[in-house]
C-alpha positions as CSV (number, residue, x, y, z in Angstrom):
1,X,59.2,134.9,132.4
2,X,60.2,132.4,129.8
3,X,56.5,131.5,129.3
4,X,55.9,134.9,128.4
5,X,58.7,135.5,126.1
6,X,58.0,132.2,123.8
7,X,54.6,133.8,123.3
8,X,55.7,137.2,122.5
9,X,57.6,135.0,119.8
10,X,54.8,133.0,118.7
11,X,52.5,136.2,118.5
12,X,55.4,138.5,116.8
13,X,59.2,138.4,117.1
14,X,60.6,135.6,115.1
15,X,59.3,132.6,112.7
16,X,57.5,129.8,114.5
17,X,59.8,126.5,115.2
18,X,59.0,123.2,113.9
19,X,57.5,122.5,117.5
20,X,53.6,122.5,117.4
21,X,52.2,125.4,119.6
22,X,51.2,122.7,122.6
23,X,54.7,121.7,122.7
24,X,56.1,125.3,122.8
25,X,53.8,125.8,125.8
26,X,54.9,122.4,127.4
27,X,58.0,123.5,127.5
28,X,57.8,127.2,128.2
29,X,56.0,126.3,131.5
30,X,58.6,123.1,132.2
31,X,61.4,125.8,132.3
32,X,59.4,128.3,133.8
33,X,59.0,125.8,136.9
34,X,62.6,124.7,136.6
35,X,63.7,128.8,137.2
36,X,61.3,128.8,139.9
37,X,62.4,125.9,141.4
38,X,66.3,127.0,141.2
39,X,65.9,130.4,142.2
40,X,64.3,128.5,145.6
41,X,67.1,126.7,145.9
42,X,69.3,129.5,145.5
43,X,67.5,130.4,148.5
44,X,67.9,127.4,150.6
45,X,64.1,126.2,149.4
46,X,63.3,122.8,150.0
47,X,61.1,121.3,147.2
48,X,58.8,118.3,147.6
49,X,58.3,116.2,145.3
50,X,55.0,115.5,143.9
51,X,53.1,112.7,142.7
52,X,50.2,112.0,140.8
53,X,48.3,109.4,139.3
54,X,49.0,105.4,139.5
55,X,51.2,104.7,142.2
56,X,52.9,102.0,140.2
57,X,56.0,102.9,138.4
58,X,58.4,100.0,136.6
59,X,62.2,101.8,136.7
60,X,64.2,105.1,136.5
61,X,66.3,105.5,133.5
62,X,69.7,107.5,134.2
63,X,71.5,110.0,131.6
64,X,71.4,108.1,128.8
65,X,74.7,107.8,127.1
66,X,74.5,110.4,123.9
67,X,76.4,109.1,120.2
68,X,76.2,110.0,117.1
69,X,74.3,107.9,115.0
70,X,75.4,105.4,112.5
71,X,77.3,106.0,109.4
72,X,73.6,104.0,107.7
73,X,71.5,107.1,108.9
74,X,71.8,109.9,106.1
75,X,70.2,113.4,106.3
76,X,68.7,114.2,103.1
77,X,66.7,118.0,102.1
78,X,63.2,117.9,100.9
79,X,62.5,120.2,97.6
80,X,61.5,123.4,98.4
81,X,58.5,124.3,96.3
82,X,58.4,127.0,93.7
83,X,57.2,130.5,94.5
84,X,58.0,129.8,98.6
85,X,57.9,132.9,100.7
86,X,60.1,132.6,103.4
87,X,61.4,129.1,104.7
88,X,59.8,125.9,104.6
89,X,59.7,123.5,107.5
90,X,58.3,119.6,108.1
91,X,55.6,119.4,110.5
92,X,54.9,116.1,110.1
93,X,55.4,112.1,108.6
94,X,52.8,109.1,108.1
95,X,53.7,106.0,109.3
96,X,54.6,104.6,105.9
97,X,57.0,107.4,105.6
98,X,55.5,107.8,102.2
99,X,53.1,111.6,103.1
100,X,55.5,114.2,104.8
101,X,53.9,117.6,105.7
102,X,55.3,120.5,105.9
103,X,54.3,124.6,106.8
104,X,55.3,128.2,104.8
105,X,53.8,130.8,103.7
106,X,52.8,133.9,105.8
107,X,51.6,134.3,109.6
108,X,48.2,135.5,108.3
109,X,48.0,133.3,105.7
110,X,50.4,129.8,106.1
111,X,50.5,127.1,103.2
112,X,50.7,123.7,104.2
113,X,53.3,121.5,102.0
114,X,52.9,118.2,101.0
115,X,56.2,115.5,100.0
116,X,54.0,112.4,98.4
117,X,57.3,109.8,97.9
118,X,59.5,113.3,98.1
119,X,57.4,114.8,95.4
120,X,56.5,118.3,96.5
121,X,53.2,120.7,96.3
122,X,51.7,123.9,97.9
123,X,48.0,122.5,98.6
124,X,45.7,125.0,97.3
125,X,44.0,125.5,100.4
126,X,45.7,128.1,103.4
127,X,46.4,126.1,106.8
128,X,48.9,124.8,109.1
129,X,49.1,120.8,108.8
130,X,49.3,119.1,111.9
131,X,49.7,115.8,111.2
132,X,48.9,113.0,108.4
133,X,47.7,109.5,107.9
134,X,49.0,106.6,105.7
135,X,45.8,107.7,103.4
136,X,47.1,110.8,103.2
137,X,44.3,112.6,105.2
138,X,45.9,115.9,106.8
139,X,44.7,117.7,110.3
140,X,45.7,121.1,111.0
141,X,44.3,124.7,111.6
142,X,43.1,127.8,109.8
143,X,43.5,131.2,111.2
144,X,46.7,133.3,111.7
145,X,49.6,130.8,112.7
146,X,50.3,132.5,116.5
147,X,49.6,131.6,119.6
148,X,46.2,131.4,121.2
149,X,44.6,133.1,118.0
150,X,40.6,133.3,118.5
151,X,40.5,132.8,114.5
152,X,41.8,129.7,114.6
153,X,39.8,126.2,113.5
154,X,40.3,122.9,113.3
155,X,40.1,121.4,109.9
156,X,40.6,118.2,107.7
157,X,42.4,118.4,104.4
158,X,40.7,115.1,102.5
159,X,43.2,115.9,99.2
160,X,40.6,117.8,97.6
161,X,38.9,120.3,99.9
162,X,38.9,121.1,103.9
163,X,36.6,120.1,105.8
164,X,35.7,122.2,109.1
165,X,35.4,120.4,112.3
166,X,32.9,121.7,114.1
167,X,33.4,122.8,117.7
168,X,31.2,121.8,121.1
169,X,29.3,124.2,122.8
170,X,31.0,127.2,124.0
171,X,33.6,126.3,121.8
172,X,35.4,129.5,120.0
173,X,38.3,128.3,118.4
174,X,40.6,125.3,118.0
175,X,43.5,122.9,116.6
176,X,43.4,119.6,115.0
177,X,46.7,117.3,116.3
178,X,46.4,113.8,115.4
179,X,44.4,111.9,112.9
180,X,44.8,107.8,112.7
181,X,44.6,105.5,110.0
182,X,40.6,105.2,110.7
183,X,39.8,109.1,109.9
184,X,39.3,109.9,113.5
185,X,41.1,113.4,114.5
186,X,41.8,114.5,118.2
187,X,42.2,118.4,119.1
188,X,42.4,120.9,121.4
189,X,39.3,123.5,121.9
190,X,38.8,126.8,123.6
191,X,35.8,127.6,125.2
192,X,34.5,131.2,125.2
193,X,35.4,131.0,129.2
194,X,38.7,130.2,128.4
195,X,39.3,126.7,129.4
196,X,40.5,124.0,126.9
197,X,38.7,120.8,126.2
198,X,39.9,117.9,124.2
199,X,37.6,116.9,121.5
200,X,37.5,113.4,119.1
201,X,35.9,113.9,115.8
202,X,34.4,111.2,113.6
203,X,35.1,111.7,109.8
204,X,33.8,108.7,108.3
205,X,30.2,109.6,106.3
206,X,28.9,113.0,108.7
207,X,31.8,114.7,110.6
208,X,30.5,114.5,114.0
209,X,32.3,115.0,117.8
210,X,32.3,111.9,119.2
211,X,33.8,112.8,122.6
212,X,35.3,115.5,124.9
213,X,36.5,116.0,128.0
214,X,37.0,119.0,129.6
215,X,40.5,120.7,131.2
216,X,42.2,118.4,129.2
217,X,44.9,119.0,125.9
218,X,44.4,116.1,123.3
219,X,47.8,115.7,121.4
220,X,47.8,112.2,119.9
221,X,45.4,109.3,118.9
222,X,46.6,105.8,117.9
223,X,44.6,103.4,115.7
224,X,43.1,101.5,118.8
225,X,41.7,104.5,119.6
226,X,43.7,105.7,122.7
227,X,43.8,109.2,122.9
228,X,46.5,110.8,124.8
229,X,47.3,114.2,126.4
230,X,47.5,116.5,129.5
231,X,45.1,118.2,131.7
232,X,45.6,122.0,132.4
233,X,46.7,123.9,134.3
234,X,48.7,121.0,136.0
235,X,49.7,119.4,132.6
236,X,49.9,115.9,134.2
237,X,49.5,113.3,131.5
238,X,46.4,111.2,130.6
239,X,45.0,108.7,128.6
240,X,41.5,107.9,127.0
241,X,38.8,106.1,124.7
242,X,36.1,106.7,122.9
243,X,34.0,106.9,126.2
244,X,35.9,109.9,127.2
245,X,36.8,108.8,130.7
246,X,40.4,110.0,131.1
247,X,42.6,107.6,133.6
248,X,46.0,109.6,134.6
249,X,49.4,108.0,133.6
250,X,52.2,107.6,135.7
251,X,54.9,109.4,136.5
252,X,57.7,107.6,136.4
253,X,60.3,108.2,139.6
254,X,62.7,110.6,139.7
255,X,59.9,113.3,137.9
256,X,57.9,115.3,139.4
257,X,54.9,115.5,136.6
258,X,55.0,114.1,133.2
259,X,52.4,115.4,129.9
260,X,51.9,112.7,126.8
261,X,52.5,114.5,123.7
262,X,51.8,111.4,121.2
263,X,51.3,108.2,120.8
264,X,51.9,105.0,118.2
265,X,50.4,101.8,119.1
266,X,51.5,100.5,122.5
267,X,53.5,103.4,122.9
268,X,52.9,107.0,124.1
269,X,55.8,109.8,124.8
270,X,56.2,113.1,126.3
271,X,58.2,115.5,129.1
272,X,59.1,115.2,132.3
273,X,59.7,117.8,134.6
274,X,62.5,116.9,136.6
275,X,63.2,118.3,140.3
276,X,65.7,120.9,140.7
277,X,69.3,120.3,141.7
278,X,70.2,123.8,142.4
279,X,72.6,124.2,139.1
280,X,71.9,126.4,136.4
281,X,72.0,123.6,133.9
282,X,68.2,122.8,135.1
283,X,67.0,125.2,132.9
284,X,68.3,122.9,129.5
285,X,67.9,119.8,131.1
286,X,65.8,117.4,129.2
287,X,63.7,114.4,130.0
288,X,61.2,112.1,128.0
289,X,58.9,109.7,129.4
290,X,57.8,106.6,127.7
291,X,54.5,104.5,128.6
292,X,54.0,101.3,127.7
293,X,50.2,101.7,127.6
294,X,49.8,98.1,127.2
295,X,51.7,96.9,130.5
296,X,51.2,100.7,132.6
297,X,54.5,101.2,132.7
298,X,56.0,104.9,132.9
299,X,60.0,105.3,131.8
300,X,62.0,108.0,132.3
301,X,64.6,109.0,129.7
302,X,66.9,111.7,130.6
303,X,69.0,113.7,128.2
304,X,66.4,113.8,125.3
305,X,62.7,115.6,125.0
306,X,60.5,113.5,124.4
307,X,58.4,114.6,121.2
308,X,57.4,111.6,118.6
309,X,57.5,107.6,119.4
310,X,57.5,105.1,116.9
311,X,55.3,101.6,117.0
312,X,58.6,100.1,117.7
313,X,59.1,102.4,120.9
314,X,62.0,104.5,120.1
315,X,61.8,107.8,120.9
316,X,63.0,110.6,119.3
317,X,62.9,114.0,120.5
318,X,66.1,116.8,121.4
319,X,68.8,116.9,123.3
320,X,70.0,119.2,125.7
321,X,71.8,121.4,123.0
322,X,69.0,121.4,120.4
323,X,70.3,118.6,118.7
324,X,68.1,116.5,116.9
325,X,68.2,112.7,118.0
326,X,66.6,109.8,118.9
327,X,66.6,107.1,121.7
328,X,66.8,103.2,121.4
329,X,68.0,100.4,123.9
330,X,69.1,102.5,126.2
331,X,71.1,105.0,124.0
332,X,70.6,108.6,122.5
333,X,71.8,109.3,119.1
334,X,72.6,112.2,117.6
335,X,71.0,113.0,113.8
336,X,73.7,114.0,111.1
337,X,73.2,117.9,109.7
338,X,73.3,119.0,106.3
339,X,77.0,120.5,106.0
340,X,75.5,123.9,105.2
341,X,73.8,124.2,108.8
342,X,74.4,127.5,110.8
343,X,73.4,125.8,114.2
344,X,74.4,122.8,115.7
345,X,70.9,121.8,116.0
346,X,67.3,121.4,114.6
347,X,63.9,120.3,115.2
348,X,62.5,117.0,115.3
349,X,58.6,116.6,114.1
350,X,57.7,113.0,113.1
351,X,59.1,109.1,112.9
352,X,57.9,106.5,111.2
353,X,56.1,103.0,112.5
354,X,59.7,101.4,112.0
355,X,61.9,104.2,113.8
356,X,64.5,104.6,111.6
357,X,63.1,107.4,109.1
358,X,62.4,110.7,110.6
359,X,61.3,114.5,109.4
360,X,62.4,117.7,110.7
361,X,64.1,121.3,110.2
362,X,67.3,122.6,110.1
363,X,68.7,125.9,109.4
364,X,71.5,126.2,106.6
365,X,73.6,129.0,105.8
366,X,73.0,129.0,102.1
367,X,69.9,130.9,102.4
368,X,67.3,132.8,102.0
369,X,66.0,129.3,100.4
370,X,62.5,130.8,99.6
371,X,61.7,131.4,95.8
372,X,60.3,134.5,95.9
373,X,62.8,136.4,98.4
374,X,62.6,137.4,102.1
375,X,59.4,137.8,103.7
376,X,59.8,139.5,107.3
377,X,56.2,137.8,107.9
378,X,57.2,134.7,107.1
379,X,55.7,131.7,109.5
380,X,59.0,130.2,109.5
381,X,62.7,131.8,109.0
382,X,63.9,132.4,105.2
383,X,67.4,130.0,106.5
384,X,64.8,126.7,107.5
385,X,64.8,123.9,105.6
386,X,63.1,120.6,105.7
387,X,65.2,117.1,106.3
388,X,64.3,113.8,106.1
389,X,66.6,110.8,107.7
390,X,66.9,107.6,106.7
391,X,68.7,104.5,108.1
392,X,68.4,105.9,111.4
């Protein structure tokens, strides 16, 4: 199974991508479906199509047409800090553009990175950063950077000292995703049963949950407050509030189920999984959705994953063959790579409010980049290297 081998590489095999481990599993069970789906229809299965959630759906969005980007949008590489181990990837970008994150280090013991205006520093403290705020507040984990660790707990980085989050009852271990420009985090907990909850903390004065709700995967939290996600095992997408009633989002037509994997204002993102049509090419096929959550409107976007959104609504995500792009009115565009790449592709892991600056990883052929030579327990591979674009 798919599933299966992505976490024998999150537990073991390789360095970890520059996805977070919620979208690794997103899309190891999409694909896993999709090879279910075709082997049926190798068959001569008949699949029926699904639907969940709010009936109304605005329009279907075709294959979008795939360019490169303008000559304006420029890939630049982040410093790599003194005395790395291994590679260095970005996790993650303010809005402002101004705090990039990024992750090295060791499995057992990952270092988060942090670009303030492209100045680089190792934080003292050993985590894996998550995601940042225009303050320059970081969310993220502790524990052993593999999947499903029980050691594993959410934690706030203020810029001087991490602060532990504490978990609700039952609760055994944990991640931090999203944090807003008000201090409130969203994460994902386990229970000691097994099942996940979605938990919102409160950080201003006494860090305190303010909400959970249970079978549910929170992944991103804008500064209204809307919290968005997935519910397991089904992984259809949803929405909340403070109040911790979760309403389901649409799925747009022409998908089958959709998860939210963040959100920026109005806007909220994520997968589709897409019906099968029997080819083999089902298995790479990718397809974002976009809410409007604002309006209710669901929007499929075929060709590109569906990862990060930006206040303005573009989208940016992956492509089909891994490259790194973004979609706007109507069009994917492909990100330039540094001329030293060894694969035609990277990883895409923040945008800012505007849209047109992004973060990510590529790897480059000039390598091992670490400091302090190879490290065969490295979190990420010795060839990664962190990008920014501009221009975009």
């Amino acid at each position: 199974m798919i599933e299966d081998t992505l976490h024998r590489y999150a537990r073991h095999d390789v360095p970890a991508s520059g996805l977070r481990a919620a979208d690794v599993l997103i899309e190891a069970r999409r694909r896993t479906r999709r090879r279910t789906r075709l082997v049926g229809a190798v068959a001569g299965a008949v699949t029926a199509l699904v639907a969940f959630g709010a009936a109304a759906v605005v329009r279907t969005v075709s294959a979008a047409p795939i360019t490169a980007a303008g000559s304006g949008c420029v890939v630049e590489l982040l410093d790599v800090p003194a005395g790395t181990t291994g590679g260095v990837e970005a996790t993650g970008v303010d809005p402002s553009g101004r705090y990039v994150i990024g992750l090295t280090g060791a499995r057992e013991t990952p270092r988060a990175v942090l670009w303030t205006d492209e100045t680089v520093t190792i934080l003292p403290a050993a985590f894996t950063p998550q995601a940042v705020n225009p303050a320059g507040v970081i969310v993220g984990f502790t524990g052993p950077n593999q999947h499903d660790d029980p050691q594993q707990r959410p934690v706030l980085y203020d810029g001087a000292r991490l602060v532990p989050l504490p978990l609700p009852d039952r609760g055994v271990s944990g991640v931090a995703y999203a944090v807003n420009s008000d201090g409130d985090v969203l994460g994902t907990v386990i229970r000691a049963d097994g099942s996940p909850a979605a938990v919102r903390w409160s950080t201003t004065g006494t860090v305190a949950i303010v909400t959970t709700v249970a079978g549910a995967s929170g992944l991103g939290l804008n500064d209204n407050g809307v919290a968005v996600g997935f519910d397991l095992p089904a992984q259809h997408a949803l929405r909340w509030t403070a109040d911790g009633v979760a309403t389901a989002l649409p799925v747009p037509r022409g998908a089958e189920s959709a998860s939210a994997a963040a959100v920026m204002d109005e806007w909220a993102v994520g997968d589709a999984s897409l019906p099968s049509t029997g080819s083999k090419n089902d298995l790479t096929t990718q397809a974002a959705v976009r809410w409007n959550l604002r309006t209710g409107s669901a929007e499929l976007i075929s060709g590109i994953s569906g990862l990060r959104v930006s206040a303005s609504g573009t989208v940016a995500g992956t492509t089909g063959t891994g490259a790194p792009a973004l979609w706007r009115n109507g069009r994917i565009r492909t990100l330039p790579l540094p001329p030293a790449r060894i694969y035609p592709g990277g990883s895409v892991s923040g945008i800012t409010a505007d849209g047109h600056s992004l973060v990510g990883s590529v790897e480059v052929s000039a390598g091992p980049i670490n400091t302090s030579g190879p490290d065969s327990h490295s979190v990420v591979s010795d060839l990664t290297v962190p990008v920014v674009w501009r221009g975009c």
